[in-house]
Structures are given as C-alpha cells and as structure tokens.
N, C-alpha and C positions, 0 to 999 in steps of 0.2 A: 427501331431504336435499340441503339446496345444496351444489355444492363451493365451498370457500373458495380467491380467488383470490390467486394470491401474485405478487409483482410480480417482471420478467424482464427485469431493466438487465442492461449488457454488461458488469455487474462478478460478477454470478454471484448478488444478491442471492435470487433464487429458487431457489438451488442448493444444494441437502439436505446439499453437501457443505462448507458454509461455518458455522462455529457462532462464536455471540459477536458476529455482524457487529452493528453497532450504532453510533446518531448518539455519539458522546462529547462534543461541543462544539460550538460556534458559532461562527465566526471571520470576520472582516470581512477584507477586502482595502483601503488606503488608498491615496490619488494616485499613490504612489508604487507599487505592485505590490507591496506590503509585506506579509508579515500576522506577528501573533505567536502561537504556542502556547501553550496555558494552561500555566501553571507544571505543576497537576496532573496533566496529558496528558505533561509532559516527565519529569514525575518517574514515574508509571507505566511509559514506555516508557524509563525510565533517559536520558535524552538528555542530555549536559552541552556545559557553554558546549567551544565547538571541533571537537564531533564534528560529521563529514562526514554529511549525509545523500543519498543517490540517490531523486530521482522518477523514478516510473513511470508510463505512461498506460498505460490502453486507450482504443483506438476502435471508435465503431462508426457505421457511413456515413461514415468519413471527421471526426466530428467527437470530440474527446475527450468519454470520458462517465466516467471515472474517474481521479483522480489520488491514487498510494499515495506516501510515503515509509515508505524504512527506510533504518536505519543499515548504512552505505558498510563497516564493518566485518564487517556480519552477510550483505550481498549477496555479499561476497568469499567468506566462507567457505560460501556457497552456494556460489558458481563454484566452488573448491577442490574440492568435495562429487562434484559434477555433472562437470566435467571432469576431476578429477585421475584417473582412471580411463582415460578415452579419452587423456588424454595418455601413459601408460604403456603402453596399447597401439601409438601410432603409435611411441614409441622405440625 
C-alpha cells in the first residue's frame, strides 16, 4: 500500500494539527498593490467597512511563503489572553 503524500509548506499545511485549512477564494492583486475581498469571505469572517486588520507572515529561507490576516481586535485579545498573566506576575 502506497503512502499518501501530503504537502509540507511553512504554513503547517501538512500538520494533522490544522483542520478546515482550505482555498476559499481567488483574488488578483492590481497596479496598484491593491486587491479586494469577496464580499462572501467578508461577511463569513464578519469583517465591516473600518475594522483594523493585522497581517501576518511566515518565512521560510528567508522568503515569505505565508500571509494570514485577522481582525486587530481578535489579535489584542489574544495578547490580552497570552500576556495578561505574565504581566501580573512581573507587578
């Protein structure tokens, strides 16, 4: 029985620990560096006209091979999560 190869980007795609990962869209980049989100993709991830988003990369060799957004509101209350803790220790 063949093993079945599973592909091992530096974004974790071959990582048993990742579920749902999946293309959702297609998107073009124009002249300008521009691109738009499909309405659908906005409205799934709740996105409205004003909210902040933060990108994130990975690399790997030095070249980026992953770009995430999320909403600037849900990153904070990660840091919150993550550091509010070790901030109360060092007080």
């Amino acid at each position: 029985m063949k093993k079945k190869k599973t592909a091992k980007g530096c974004c974790g795609t071959g990582s048993s620990t990742i579920s749902n990962y999946r293309v959702d869209s297609i998107i073009s980049i124009d002249g300008r560096g521009q691109t738009v989100l499909p309405k659908e993709l906005r409205e799934k991830a709740g996105i409205r006209p004003g909210d902040k988003l933060a990108v994130t990369i990975l690399e790997k060799d030095g070249l980026v091979c992953c770009i995430n957004l999320i909403k600037l509101d849900d990153l904070m209350d990660i840091l919150k999560d993550r550091l509010g803790p070790v901030m109360k220790e060092m007080a």
